[in-house]
N, C-alpha and C positions, 0 to 999 in steps of 0.2 A: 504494500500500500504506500509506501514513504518513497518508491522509486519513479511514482509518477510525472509524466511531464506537464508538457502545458495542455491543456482543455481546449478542446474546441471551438465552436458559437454554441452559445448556450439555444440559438435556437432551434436547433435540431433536434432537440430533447426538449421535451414540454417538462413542465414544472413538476408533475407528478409523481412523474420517474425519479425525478432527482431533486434535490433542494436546490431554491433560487438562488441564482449568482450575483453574488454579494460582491459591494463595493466599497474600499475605504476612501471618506470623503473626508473633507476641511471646509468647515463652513466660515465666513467672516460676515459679521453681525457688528453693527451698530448699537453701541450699549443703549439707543435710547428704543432701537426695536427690539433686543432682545429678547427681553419679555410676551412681546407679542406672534414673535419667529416659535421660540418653545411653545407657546400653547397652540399654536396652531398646526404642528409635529406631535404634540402631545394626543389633539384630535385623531389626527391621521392614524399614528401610532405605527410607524414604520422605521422607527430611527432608534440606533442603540448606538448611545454616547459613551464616550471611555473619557474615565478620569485622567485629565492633562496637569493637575494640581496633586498625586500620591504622596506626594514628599509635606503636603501641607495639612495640617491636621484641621479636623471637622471647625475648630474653635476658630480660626487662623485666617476663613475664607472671607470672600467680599462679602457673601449678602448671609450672613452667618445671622445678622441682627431682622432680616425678616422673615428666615424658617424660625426665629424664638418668638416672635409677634401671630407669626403662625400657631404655632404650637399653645402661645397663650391663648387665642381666639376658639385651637381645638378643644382646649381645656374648660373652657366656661363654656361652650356646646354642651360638651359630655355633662359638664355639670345640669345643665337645662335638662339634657336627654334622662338625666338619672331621676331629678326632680319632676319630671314627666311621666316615667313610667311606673311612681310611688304614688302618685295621682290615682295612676289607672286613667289616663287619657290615650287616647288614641292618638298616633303620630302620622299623619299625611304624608304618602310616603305613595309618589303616581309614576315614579320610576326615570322621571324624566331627566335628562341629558343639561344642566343649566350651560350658559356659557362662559366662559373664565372671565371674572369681574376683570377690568382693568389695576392696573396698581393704587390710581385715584381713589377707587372705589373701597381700598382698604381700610380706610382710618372711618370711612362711613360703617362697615361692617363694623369695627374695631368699636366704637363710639354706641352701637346699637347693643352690640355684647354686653359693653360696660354697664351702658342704662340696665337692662334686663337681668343682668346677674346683680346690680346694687340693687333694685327693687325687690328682687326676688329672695334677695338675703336678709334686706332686712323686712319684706313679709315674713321669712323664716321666723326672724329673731321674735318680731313681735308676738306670733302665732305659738313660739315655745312658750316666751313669760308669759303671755295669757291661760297657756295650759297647766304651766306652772304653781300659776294660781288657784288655778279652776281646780285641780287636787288637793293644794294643799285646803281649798275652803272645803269640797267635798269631803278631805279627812276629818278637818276640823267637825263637821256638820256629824259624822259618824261619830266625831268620839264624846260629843255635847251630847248624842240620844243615846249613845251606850254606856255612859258614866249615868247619865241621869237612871237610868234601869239599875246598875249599880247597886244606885243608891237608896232605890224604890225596892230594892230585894230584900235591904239591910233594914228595914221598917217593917217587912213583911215577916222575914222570918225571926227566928229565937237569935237573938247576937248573942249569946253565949256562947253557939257554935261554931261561932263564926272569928270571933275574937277573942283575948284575953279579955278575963272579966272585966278589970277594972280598966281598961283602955275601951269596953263596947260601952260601957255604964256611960262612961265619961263623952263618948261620942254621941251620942245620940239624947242626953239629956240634956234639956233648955240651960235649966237652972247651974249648968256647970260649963262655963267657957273657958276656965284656966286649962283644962284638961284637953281640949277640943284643940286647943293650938298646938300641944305637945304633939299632937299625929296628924302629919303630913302627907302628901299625896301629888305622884305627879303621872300624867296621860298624855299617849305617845301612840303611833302606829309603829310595824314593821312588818316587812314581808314574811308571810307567812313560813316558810323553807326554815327562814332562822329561827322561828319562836323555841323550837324544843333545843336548842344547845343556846338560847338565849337565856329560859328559865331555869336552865342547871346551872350557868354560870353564875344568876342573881342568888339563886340560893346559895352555893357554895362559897363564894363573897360575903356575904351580908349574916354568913352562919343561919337562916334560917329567921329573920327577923325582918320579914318584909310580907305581906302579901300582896299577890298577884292575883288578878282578874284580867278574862281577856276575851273576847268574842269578834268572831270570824267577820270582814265588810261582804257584804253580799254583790255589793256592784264592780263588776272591772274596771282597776283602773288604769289607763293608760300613762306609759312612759311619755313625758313630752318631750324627750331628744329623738328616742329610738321610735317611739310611736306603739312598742310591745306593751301586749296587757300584764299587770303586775296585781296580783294576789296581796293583799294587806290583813292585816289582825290589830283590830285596836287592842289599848292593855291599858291600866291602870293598876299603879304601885303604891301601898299604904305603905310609910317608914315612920321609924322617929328620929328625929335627931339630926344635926348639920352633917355631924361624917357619912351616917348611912346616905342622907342624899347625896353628899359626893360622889360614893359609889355608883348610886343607882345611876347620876347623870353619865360618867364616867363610862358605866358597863353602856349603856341606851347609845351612845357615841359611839360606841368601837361596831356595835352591831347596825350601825347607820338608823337605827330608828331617829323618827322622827317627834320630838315633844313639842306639846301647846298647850299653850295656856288655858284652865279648865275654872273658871268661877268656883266658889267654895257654897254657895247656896243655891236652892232649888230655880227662884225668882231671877235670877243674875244668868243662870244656865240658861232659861227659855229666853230672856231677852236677847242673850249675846245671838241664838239659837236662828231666832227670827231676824237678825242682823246679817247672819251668815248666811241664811236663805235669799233674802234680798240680792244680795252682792252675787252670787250663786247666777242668778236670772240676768243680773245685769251682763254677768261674764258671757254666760252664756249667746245673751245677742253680738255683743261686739267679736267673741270669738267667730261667731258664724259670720259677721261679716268679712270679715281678717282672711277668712275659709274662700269664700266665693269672690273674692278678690287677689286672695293667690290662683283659683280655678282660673279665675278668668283672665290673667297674664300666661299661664300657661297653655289653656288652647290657643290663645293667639301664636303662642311661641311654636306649638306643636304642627301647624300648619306648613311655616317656616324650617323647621330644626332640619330637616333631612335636606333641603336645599342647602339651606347655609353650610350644612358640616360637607357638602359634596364642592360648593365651590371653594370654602377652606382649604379642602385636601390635594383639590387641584394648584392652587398659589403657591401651597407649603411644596407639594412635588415641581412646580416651575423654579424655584428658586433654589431647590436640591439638584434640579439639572443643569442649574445656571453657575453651580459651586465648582462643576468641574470642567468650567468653561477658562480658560487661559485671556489673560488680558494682554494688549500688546502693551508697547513701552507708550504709546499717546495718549493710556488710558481711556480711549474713545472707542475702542474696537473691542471685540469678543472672537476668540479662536477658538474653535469644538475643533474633535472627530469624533466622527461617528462613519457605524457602521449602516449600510443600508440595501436593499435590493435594488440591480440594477433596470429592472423593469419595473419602478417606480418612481424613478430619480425626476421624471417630468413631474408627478402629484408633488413631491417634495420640494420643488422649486414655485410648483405652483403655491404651496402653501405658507414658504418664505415670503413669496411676495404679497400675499395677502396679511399676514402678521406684517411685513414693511409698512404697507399701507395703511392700516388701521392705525399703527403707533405715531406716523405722522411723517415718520422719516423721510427723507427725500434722497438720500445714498442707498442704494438697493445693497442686499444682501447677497454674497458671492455664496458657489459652493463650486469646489473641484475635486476635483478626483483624485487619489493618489495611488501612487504605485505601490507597493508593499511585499514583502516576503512574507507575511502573516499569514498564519488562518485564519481564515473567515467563520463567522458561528455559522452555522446550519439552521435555514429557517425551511419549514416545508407549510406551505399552505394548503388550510383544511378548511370542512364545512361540520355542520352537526354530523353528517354520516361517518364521515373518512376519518372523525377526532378519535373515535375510542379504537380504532385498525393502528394507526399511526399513536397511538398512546402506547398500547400494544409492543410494538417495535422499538416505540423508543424506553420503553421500562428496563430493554437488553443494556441498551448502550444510543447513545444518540449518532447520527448518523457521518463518518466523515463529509467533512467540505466536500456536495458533487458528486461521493458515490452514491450505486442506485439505489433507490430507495424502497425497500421490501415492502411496503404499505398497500399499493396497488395490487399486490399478486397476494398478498396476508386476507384481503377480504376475501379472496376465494378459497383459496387452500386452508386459511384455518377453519371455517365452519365446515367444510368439508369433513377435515380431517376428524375434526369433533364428530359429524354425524356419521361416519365411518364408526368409531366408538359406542355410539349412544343411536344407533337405527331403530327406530319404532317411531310408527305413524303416529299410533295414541300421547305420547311421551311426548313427541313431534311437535302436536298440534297443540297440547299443554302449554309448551314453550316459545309457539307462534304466538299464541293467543296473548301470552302474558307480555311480548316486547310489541304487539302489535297494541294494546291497552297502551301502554308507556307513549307508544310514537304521538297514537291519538290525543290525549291526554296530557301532553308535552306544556302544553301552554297554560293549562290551569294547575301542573304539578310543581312547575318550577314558579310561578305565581306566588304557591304557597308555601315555598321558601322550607322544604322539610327537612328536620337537621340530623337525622336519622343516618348514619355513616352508610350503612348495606343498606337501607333502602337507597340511597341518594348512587352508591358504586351499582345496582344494577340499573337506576335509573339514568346515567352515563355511558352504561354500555347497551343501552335499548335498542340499539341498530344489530348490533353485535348478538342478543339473545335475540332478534327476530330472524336474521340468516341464519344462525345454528338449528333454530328451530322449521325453518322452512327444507333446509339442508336434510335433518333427523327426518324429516316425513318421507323427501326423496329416497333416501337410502332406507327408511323402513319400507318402503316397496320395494326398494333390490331384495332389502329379506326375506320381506313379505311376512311382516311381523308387527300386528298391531294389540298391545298385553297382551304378548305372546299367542296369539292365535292369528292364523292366514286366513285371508280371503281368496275364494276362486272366481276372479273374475274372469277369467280367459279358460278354465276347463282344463284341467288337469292333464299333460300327455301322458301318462301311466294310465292302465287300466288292469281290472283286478282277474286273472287269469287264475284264479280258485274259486268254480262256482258251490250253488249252492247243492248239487248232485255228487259233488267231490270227496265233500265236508259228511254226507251222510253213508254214503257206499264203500267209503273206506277206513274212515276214521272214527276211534270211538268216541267217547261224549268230552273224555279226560284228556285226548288230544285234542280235541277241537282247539282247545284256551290256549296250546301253546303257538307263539308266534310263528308265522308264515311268512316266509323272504319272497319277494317280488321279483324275478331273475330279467333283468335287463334285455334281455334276446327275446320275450316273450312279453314280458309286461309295458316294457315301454313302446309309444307308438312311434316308429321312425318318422313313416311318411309325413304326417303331422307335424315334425319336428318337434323341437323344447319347448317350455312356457315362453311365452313373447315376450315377456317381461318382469325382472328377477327370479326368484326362487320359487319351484313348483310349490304348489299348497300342500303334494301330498309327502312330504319330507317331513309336516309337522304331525302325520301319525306315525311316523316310522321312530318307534322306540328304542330300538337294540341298536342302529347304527346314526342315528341321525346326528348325533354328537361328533363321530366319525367324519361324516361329509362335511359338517358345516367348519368343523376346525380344518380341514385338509383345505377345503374352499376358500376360508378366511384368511388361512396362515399364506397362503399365496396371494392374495390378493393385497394382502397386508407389503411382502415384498417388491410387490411390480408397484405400487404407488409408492413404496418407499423409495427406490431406487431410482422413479422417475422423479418424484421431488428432487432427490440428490441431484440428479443430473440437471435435471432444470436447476439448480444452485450454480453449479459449475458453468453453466452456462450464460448466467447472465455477472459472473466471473470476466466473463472473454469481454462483455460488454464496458466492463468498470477497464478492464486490461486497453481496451481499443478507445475510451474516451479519453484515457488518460495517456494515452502515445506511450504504452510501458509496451514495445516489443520485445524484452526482454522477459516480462512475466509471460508473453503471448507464445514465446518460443518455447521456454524452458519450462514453464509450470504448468501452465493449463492444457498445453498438448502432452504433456506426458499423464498429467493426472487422467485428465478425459480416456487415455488408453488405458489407465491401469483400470479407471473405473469401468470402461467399456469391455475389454480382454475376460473379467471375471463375470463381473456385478450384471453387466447390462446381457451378458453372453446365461450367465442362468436365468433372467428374465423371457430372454426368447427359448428355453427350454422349456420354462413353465406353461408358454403360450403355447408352444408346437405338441406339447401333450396333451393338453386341453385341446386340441385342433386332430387332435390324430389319433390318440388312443382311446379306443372305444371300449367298449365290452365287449361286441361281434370280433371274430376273426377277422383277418383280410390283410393286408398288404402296406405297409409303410416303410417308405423310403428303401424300398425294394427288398427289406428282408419282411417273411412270413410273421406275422404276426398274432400267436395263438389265441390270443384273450386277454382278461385286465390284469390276470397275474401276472405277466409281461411287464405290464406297463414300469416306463422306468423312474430308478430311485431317483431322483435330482439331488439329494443331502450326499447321500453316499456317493454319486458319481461325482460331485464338487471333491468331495475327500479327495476321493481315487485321482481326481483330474492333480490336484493339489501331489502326492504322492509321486503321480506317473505311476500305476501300477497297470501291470500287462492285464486286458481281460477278451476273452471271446467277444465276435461280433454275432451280433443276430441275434434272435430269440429262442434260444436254444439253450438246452440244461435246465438244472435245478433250478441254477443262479440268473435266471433269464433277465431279470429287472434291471441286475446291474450288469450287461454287456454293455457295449458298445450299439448303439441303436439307429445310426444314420453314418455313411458310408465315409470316410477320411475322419472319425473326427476325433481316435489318437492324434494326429498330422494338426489339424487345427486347433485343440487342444493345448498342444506341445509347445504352438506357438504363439496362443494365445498366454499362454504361463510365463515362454521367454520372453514375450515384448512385457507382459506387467512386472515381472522383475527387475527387466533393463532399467523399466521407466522410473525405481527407488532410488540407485545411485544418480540418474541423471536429475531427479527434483533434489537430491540432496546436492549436490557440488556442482553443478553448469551452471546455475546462476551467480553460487559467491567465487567459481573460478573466471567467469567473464567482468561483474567486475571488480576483483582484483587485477585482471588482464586490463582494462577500462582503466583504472584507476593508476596503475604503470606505465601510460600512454601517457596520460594527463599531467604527473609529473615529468615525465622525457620530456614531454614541449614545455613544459616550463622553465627546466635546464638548460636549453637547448642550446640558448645563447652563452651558456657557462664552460661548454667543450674546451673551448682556449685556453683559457685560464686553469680548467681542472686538468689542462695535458704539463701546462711549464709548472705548475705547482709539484704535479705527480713526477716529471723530471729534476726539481729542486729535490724533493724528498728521497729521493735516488741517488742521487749525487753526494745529499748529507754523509751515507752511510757510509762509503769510504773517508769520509773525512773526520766520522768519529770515530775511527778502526786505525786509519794511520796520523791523523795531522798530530796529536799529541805524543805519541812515540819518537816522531820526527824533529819535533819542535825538543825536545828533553834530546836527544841526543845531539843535535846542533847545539845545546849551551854547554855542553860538555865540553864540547871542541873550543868553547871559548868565540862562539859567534853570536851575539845578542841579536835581532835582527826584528824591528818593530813592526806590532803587530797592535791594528788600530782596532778597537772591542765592537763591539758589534753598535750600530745606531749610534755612533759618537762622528762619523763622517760629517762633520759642518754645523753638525748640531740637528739633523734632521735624521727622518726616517719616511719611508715608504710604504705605503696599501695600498694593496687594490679595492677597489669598491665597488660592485656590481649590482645594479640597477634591477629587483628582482622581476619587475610588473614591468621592464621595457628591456632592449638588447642594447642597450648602454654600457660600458664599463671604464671606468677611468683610475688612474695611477693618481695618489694624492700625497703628497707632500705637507709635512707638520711635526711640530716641533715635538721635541722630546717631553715625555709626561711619565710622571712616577706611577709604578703601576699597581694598580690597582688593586683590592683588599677584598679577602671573602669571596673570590671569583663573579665579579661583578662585569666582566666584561659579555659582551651581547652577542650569543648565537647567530647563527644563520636561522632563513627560514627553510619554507616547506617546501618550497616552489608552487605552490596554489592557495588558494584563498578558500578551497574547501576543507583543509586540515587532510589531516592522512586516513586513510581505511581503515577501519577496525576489523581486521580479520575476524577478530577473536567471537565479537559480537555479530557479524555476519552468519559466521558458518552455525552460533547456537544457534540463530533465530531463524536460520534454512531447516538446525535440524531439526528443532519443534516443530516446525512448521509439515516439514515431510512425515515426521513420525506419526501425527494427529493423524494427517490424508490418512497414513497407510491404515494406519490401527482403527482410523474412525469411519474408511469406509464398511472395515467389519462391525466395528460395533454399532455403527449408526444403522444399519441394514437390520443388526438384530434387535437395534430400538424399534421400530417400526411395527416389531411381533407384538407392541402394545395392542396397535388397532384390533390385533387379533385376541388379545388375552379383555379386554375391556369388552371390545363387541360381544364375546363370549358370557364375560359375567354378566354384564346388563341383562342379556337373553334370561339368563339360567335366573337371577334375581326375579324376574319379571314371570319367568313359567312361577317358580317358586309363591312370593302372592297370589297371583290367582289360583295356585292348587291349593293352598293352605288355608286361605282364606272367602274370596267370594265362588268355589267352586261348591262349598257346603252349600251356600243357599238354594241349587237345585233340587236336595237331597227332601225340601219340602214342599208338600201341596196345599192346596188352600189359603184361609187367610193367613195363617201361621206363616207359611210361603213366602207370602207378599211382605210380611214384614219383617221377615230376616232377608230377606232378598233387597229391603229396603233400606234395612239398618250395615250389613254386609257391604253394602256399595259404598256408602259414605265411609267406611273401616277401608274398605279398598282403593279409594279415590284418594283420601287422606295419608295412606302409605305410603301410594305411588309417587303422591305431589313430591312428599317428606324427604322418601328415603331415592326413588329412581331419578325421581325430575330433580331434584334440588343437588342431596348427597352425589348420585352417582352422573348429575349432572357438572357439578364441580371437579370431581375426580377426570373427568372426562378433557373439563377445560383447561386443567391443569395440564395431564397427559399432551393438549395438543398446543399448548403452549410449549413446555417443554423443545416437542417436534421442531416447532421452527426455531425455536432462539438458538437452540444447540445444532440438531440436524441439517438444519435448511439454511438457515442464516450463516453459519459456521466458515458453509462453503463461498461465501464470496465477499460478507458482511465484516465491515473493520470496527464500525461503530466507536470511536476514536473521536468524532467532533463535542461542539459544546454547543448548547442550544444560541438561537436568536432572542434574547428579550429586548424589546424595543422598549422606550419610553413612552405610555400608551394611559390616557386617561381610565380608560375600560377599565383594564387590568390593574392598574392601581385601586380604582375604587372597586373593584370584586373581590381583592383578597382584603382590604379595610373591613368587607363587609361579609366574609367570611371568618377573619379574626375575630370578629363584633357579634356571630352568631356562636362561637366555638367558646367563648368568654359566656 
């Protein structure tokens, strides 16, 4: 995939096939249109911006100060939105698209905010203290008519029992008020939850020298922060003495009860009584006005709130895209890139110039093109249908820049391949009906906004369950299996060759019951020919072998669609190989794979077929040897072996061992060499492409050198020449001073002061001799290499040859295992069957067993047990099992073979999608 060259016209390949080709652009923008350029890109939603600003942090940028003016605007929304839906008002909400305010228009939003949230705060505040009140006078009011009962009990009943003598004596008689002060008393509420670890704590404090009284409020009373109902208990505590009330107030504070002031006479209690009822009323009205004038600020708001938070989010996203715009040095200008499709590039200028225009600008807004070595993200354009095929696809891996795109051949082949698995009409039509509801139903479902995760995943892929299900009907009439039972529409070609004179003149009563085989030669009608269409009906009374046929049937059928999917892979392979001018993949990989795969794979596929075309049950003549019958007929498993092996066997149909002969005339001889071409063709996917280039890659360097010959001949002759000079000049030189002749010898680079290099010009055929003065040399080996001679760095064999040999190793190993994937189709289609006979025998096959009305109503209650099973356990369970299976097939099987899946999506800068996942995070919350 990475050895690609350059692409074609994209217009020879429509979009479908392949993702749009993408272009990287440069736009230059007038800071005073900017703002109106992005929103009108932002509309469009075709443009995905790259940050030119990475190195500058979020805090650091230009318009940093109005995503926070944003962000404040979102925040007093939300606040609206919360205080709106504590209401229980209803929020206007008609779906509509607003248009992005101008920047002007901001500080009017901003100003609107502020009014509406200070009003509505301080409604709040007002609406708490009023409630505030409004409890504590309705405690108060509670604890004025429960004390006065109190007090009304302590007249009624014997106060002996009730107090210490001489403190009840002294309470209650006129004639004694010294005594009457001495016993004190103070009245309080508290939430009910705490009274019982309130009353042990007052007793075990006070030792036991208090009483308590205390009876339950009957009215709820509401929290006025939280708005929760709270449960209260009034109480009332007789003490004596200044310390004990210390305590009691002391304990009453830690347990947050709440104490009031309680008159000490009966006459004082009902005045205060009817003081507090008053005020009670009064509260009550101003509260309820308070009420319906917060209501009535917030329907007006609620009208509004979904508009405003939608053009909010649009501003705050234009000035988040404007962060990673580059300014020039004039400070006037604005510099993007972005990334975009090239058969959109007219909408996108056209929508620059309408943002120029509206902003006022009169300097139009450029954009150009740039050239790049980048990859380009991978956009592929969809509709409702083609979203959940292509979601599909991209769940593997998203798709390289350009290659072809599996999407268009996944909408056939996958439901296919599902309803290969999962054939039954009944089951079928279950699953037609259920994404055919969905498709209808589209517009009043997503209306209702359901947050339901699996409802919402099969209501995404409703295209998707309507072809598996229309698919599942088609191939339940190849099977001819609707809950397990056949229909004869076309008349059976078997006819039953035991009549009823057979049955009585020969056989006795105890054979009758055992089963009777229908012999082909006699039962079936040739001339008639086979059923016209799928599987005879009468296979589904054939008990002792039917299991037999349909797996022999299956399991082969299972292979020839596996194998042609394969190839169909490899083949649109050659396609991705010829758009992208890799004749080196077209030479070395794909012709060899195609042979290895064709030689074995595609060579048992046409055995499968020519015995299904040729061997019959009658006698007679094929490919000119005799042909006895179906014990004949030959093994394909074992003669793949044999072929595998080369093991010598008889030709013809002859011997014990007739099946596995040789069965058509040369085909040791093209066997032989169908074996030696798939062999070849392992070494040659392994080493012909990283030996070509490495061969490539040896060239590339030689002309880069090429101009260096010269220089690398008198260097390689200086180096030459050294070596006699450091074998004799020293020898020579020591024994010449021996003789007494000193004879000077100037040191190397001390000639004038100078010294000489060469300097060879690598990117031209330049070379010059330079001249420069003596320099101390240099420390730590600092001095500077040669280069590569190319600008593409050197081969990495090492990483070549692994990634040829995984590459070959998967083909080889995974055209056998992927072929023996395929026996899925076979082992699924099987159980679903057997599942499917299985319920109906176990279950609605009993309600025949009655007559009558008893009959009618197990045969009524039976259907819905068996309807409900099927939905459960074959439509739903073994419908999943199924989808998995054939997901599986293509991500690994199919895709394998030519899918690199390597790119990174396109997200554009796109209003839509910004407010769809706002408004997904805000339903997921």
């Amino acid at each position: 995939m990475d050895q690609y060259g350059t692409a074609p016209s994209p217009a020879e390949h429509p979009g479908i096939f392949r993702s749009e080709e993408m272009c990287l652009a440069q736009l230059y923008i007038q800071s005073e249109a900017a703002y109106g350029c992005v929103a009108e890109l932002g509309e469009l939603g075709l443009v995905q911006f790259r940050d030119l600003n990475p190195d500058i942090s979020a805090f650091q940028r230009k318009y940093v100060k109005e995503v926070r003016r944003c962000d404040e605007m979102e925040r007093k929304l939300r606040f609206l939105e919360r205080e709106i839906k504590k209401d229980q008002v209803p929020m206007l909400d008609t779906g509509e698209n607003p248009d992005v305010p101008q920047p002007r228009e901001m500080i009017d939003l901003e100003a609107t905010f502020e009014k509406l949230e200070n009003e509505l705060r301080e409604v709040n505040q007002n609406e708490e203290t009023l409630k505030k009140n409004f409890n504590e006078l309705t405690e108060l009011k509670h604890i004025l008519r429960k004390t006065q009962t109190f007090f009304e009990e302590h007249e009624e009943l014997q106060v002996e029992a009730l107090l210490p003598l001489e403190v009840t004596r002294d309470l209650h008689a006129p004639d004694t008020p010294a005594l009457i002060m001495q016993l004190r008393f103070v009245a309080g509420v508290i939430q009910r939850e705490r009274l019982p670890a309130f009353e042990r704590l007052l007793w075990r404090v006070c030792r036991g020298n208090v009483f308590l009284r205390q009876s339950d409020i009957d009215d709820v009373i509401q929290d006025a922060v939280t708005g929760e109902s709270v449960n209260k208990t009034v109480f009332i505590i007789f003490f004596q003495g200044d310390q004990l009330k210390t305590k009691v107030k002391k304990i009453c504070e830690g347990f947050r009860a709440t104490l009031y002031p309680c008159p000490d006479t009966p006459q004082e209690r009902r005045e205060m009584s009817i003081g507090v009822m008053t005020r009670i009323e009064d509260l009550k009205t101003v509260l309820g006005q308070t009420q319906d004038h917060r209501h009535r600020v917030l329907v007006a708001a609620s009208k509004n709130v979904r508009m405003w938070l939608t053009k909010v989010r649009k501003i705050k996203s234009i000035y988040h895209t404007l962060n990673l715009f580059n300014i020039d040095v004039t400070q006037k200008c604005l510099i993007a890139e972005c990334w975009c499709p090239v058969n959109e590039l007219e909408r996108i200028k056209m929508s620059l110039k309408r943002g120029t225009e509206d902003s006022g600008s009169q300097v139009p807004s450029i954009l150009h093109r740039m050239e790049t070595s980048e990859n380009p993200p991978t956009y592929h354009k969809t509709n409702k249908f083609t979203r959940g095929f292509q979601e599909i696809v991209d769940a593997y891996g998203m798709a390289t820049y350009r290659e072809i795109n599996p999407a268009p051949y996944t909408m056939i082949t996958f439901p296919f391949l599902f309803a290969v698995m999962f054939g039954d009409m009944g089951h079928g039509t279950v699953m037609l009906l259920a994404g055919l509801f969905f498709i209808l139903k589209e517009k009043q479902l997503e209306a209702a906004r359901i947050r339901d995760e699996i409802f919402n995943t099969f209501f995404n892929g409703r295209y998707v369950i309507f072809l598996m299900g229309a698919f599942s009907i088609y191939t339940g009439f190849i099977y001819n299996d609707i809950f397990s039972k056949s229909i004869n529409l076309f008349g059976s070609s078997w006819r039953n060759t035991y009549g009823a004179d057979f049955f009585q003149e020969h056989l006795t009563y105890e054979e009758q019951e055992k089963p009777f085989m229908l012999v082909p030669e006699k039962g079936f009608d040739s001339p008639g020919g086979p059923y016209p269409f799928g599987l005879d009906p009468v296979w589904n009374l054939a008990e002792s072998n039917k299991l037999s046929f349909l797996n022999s049937m299956k399991m082969k059928a299972s292979v020839i669609l596996g194998i042609t999917q394969m190839a169909f892979g490899l083949m649109l392979s050659l396609y991705n190989h010829r758009y992208f001018k890799s004749d080196l993949d077209i030479k070395w990989m794909f012709i060899p794979q195609a042979l290895f795969l064709g030689c074995i794979f595609v060579y048992l596929c046409l055995q499968i077929i020519a015995k299904w075309l040729f061997f019959t049950a009658e006698a007679n003549t094929v490919f000119g040897y005799d042909y006895p019958g179906s014990n004949c007929a030959p093994s394909l498993l074992i003669g793949l072996i044999n072929m595998f092996m080369q093991k010598s066997r008889d030709k013809g149909f002859e011997g014990p061992t007739c099946y596995l002969n040789f069965w058509y005339p040369g085909q040791s001889f093209f066997e032989f060499i169908f074996l030696a071409v798939a062999i070849c063709c392992v070494p040659v996917m392994l080493f012909a492409k990283p030996y070509l280039m490495w061969k490539e890659d040896q060239l590339r360097r030689g002309r880069g050198h090429a101009h260096l010959a010269p220089v690398e001949l008198i260097l390689l002759v200086v180096a030459l020449v050294q070596v006699p000079l450091m074998l004799f000049a020293k020898p020579y030189l020591l024994w010449r001073r021996q003789k007494g002749y000193q004879p000077q010898i100037d040191q190397p680079g001390t000639s004038g002061g100078f010294q000489q290099s060469v300097r060879a010009d690598m990117n031209g055929e330049d070379v010059e001799v330079v001249q420069h003065a003596d320099e101390p040399p240099k420390e730590n080996g600092a001095s500077h290499g040669g280069g590569h001679g190319h600008g593409d760095g050197p081969l990495d064999m090492g990483d070549v040859m692994v990634y040829q040999a995984i590459h070959t190793i998967e083909f080889v190993l995974g055209c056998v295992s992927h072929t023996a994937s395929y026996l899925r189709l076979w082992a699924l289609s099987l159980a679903h069957a057997q599942l499917s006979d299985v319920l109906w025998t176990m279950v609605f096959r009993h309600a025949f067993g009655f007559d009558g009305y008893l009959g009618a109503f197990i045969t009524y209650a039976l259907f819905f047990v068996f309807f409900f099973l099927s939905v459960g356990i074959l439509v739903l369970m073994e419908g999943l099992s199924a989808f998995l299976h054939a997901l599986r097939l293509h991500w690994v099987e199919f895709q394998s073979k030519f899918y690199g899946g390597h790119g990174y999506p396109f997200a554009p800068f796109s209003f839509e999608k910004i407010l769809q996942e706002e408004r997904e995070a805000e339903e997921q919350a």
